[in-house]
VOPAGU-2260 file (C-alpha; in pm, 1 decimal, decimal comma):
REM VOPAGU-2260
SITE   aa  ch    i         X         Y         Z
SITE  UNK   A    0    5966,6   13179,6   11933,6
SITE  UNK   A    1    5839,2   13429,7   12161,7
SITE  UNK   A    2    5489,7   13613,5   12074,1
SITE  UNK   A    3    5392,1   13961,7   12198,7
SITE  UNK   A    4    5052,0   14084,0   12176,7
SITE  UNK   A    5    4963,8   14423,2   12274,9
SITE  UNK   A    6    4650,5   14629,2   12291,2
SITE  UNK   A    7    4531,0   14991,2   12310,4
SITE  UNK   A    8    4228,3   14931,3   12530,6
SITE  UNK   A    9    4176,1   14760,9   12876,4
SITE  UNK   A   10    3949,8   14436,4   12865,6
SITE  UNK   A   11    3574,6   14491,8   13006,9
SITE  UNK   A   12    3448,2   14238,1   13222,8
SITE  UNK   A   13    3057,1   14231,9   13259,1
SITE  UNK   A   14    2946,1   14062,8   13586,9
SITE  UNK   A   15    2670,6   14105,9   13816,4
SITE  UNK   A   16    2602,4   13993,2   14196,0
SITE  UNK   A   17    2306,4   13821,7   14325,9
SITE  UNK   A   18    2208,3   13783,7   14678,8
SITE  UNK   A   19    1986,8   13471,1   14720,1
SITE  UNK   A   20    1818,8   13410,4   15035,0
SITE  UNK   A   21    1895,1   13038,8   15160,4
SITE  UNK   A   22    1750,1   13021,6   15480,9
SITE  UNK   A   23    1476,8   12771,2   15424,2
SITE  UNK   A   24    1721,1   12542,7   15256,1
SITE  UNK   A   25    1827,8   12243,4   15369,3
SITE  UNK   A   26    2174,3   12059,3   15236,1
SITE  UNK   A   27    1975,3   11766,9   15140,4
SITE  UNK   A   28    1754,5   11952,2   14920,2
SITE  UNK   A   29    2000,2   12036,8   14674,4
SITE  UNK   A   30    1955,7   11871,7   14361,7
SITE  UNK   A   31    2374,1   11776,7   14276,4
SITE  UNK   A   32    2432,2   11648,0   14674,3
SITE  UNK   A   33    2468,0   11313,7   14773,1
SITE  UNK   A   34    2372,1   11345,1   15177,5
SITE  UNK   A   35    2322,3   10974,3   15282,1
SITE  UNK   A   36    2636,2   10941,0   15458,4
SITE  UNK   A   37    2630,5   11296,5   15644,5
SITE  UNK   A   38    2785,5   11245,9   15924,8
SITE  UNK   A   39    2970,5   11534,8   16165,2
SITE  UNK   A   40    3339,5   11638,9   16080,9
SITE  UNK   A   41    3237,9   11486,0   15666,9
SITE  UNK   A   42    3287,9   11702,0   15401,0
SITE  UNK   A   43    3163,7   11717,4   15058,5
SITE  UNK   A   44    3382,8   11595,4   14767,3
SITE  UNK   A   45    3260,9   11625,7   14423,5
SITE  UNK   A   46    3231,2   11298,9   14250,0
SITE  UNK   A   47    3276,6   11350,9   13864,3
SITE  UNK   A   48    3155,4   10996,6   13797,6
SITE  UNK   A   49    2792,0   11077,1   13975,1
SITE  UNK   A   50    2758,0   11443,9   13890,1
SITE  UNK   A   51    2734,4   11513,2   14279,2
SITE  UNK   A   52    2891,4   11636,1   14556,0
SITE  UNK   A   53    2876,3   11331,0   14820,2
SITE  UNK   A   54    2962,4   11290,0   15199,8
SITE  UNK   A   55    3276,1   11148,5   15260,9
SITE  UNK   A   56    3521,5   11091,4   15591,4
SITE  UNK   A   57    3849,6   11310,7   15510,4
SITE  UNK   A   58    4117,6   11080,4   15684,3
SITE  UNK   A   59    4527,7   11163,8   15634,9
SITE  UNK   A   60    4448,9   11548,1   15580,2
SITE  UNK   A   61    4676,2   11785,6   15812,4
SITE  UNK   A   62    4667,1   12048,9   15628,5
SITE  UNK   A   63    4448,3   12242,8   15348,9
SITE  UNK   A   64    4520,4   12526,7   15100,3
SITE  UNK   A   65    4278,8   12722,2   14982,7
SITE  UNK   A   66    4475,5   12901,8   14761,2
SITE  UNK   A   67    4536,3   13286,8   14720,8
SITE  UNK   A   68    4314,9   13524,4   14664,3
């Protein structure tokens, strides 16, 4: 069963933009970032278990998507 919903009005979306200045900040600073094994060419994966981002070798990657936009 299919369902069709239809509506009269166009949704609103209410956003804003910030600009925040960042250029006293160091990565290791940030509260959520795991930087004791930054290292050049590491990236930062988000570990779920730890609630932070952490520095980790990327090793096997030839390619990455970022997706569409």
């Amino acid at each position: 069963m299919a369902l069709t919903v239809r509506t009269s009005a166009a949704p609103r979306i209410n956003t804003s933009v910030k600009k925040v200045a960042l250029d006293s900040v160091n990565l290791e600073q940030l509260n959520n970032i795991d930087s004791t094994n930054l290292s050049d060419g590491y990236t930062l994966i988000y570990d779920a278990a730890a609630d932070k981002w952490v520095a980790q070798a990327v090793t096997g990657v030839t390619n990455i998507d970022g997706g569409t936009f």
